[in-house]
N, C-alpha and C positions, 0 to 999 in steps of 0.2 A: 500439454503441460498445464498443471493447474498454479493460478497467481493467488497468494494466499494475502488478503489486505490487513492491516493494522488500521486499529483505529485512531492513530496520527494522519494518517491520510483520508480515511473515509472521514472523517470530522473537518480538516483542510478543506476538501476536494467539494462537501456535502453541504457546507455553511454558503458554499458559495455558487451551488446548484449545477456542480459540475460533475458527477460521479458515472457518467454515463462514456466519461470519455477513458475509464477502464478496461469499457469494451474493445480498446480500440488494439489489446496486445493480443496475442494471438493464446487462446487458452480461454480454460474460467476462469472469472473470478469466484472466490472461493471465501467468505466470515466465515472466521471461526464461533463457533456459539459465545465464549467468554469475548470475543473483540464486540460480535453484536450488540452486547450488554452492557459494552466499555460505550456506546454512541447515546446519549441520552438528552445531548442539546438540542433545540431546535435549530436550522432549520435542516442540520442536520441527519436527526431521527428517521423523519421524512423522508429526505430525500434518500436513504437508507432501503426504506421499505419499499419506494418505486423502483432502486436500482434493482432489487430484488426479484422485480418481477417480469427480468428482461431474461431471454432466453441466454445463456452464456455466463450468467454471475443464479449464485446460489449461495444460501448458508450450508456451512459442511455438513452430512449426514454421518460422518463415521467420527467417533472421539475416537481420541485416540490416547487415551487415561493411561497404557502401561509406559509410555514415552515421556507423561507428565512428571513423574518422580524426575526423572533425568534431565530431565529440560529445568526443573526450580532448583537442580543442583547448580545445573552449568549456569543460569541465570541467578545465581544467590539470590532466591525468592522462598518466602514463606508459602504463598498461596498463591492456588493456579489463578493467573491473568490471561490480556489477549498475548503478552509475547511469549509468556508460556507456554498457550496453546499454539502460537507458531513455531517456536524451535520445536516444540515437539512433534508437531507435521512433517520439519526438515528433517530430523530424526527418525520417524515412519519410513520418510521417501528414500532419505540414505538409504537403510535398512535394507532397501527393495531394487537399492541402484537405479534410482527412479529422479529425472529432473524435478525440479519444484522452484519456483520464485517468488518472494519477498517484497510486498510493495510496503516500505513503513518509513519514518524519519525519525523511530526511535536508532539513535546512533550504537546504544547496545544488543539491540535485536540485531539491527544490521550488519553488525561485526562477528557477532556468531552464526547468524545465516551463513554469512558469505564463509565464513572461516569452517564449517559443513558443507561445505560444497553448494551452498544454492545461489540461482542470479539471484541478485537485489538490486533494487530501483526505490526511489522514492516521490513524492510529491512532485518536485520540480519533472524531475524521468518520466510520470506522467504526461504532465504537458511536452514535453520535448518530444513525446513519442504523437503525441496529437498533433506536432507540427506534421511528424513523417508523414500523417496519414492524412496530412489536409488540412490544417489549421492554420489560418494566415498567419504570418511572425509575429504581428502586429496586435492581434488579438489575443495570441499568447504570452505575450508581454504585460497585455493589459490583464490578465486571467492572472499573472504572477502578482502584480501590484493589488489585484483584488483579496489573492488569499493570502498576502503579506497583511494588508488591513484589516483583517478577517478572524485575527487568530492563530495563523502560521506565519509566528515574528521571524522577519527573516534578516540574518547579518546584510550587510551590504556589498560584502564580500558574496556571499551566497546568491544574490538577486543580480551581480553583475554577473558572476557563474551561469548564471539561468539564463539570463540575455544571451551573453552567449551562447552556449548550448542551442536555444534557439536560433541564434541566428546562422549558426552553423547545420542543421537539422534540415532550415531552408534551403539550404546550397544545395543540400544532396538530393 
């Protein structure tokens, strides 16, 4: 299955020299060319272009333009952006009865992903998923507090979500 990222998360994930623990879901990752374009901060850019060059993540090679018309409808969007270009991936994949997943913390991307049939995850899902795969709770914790400081303001409500999360991830 391919994991299709937004640039809410690669900017999160990037600022804070973490984008490597993407690889840790099982699939590619997969930018879309319009999310690439969306990533233009330091030190996130960067770290963009190194995730790039890991075997498993890749910028998309196929547009996917006849799905674009319909994805800026169901997104009341003028112009194609990166979540344009990702409903309309999930719209491809439907298409083909084909799984796809969403990694973004845009809350309306995420609700039409999912609401198309696709998994969605986000930022925190990230790190939670790098507990399963071996990330101390401890250091996942502190990785939240970093990208909370970082540029992904997070409620508090949200951040005690994430502790948990975490600390439940550990148990299992």
């Amino acid at each position: 299955m391919d994991i299709y990222v937004d640039a809410s998360t690669l900017i999160a994930l990037g600022t804070v020299g973490e984008l490597e623990l993407l690889l840790n879901f099982d699939g590619d990752v997969v930018v879309e060319l319009e999310v690439y374009h969306e990533i233009t901060t330091e030190p996130a850019a960067t770290n963009l272009h190194s995730l790039l060059k890991h075997e498993g993540a890749r910028r998309s090679r196929d547009g996917v333009r006849a799905e674009h018309s319909k994805a800026k409808e169901i997104l009341d969007e003028e112009e194609i952006n990166g979540g344009v270009a990702l409903i309309a991936q999930v719209l491809r994949w439907r298409e083909h009865d084909q799984s796809i997943a969403i990694v973004s913390d845009d809350r309306r991307v995420r609700t039409v992903a999912e609401g198309l049939g696709a998994t969605v995850t986000g930022t925190v899902g990230v790190v939670v998923r790098a507990v399963h795969e071996g990330l101390p709770p401890s250091e996942a914790k502190d990785l939240i507090r970093r990208i909370d400081s970082h540029g992904l303001h997070m409620t508090g409500e949200l951040r005690e979500t994430a502790y948990r999360l975490i600390d439940e991830a550990a148990k299992e």
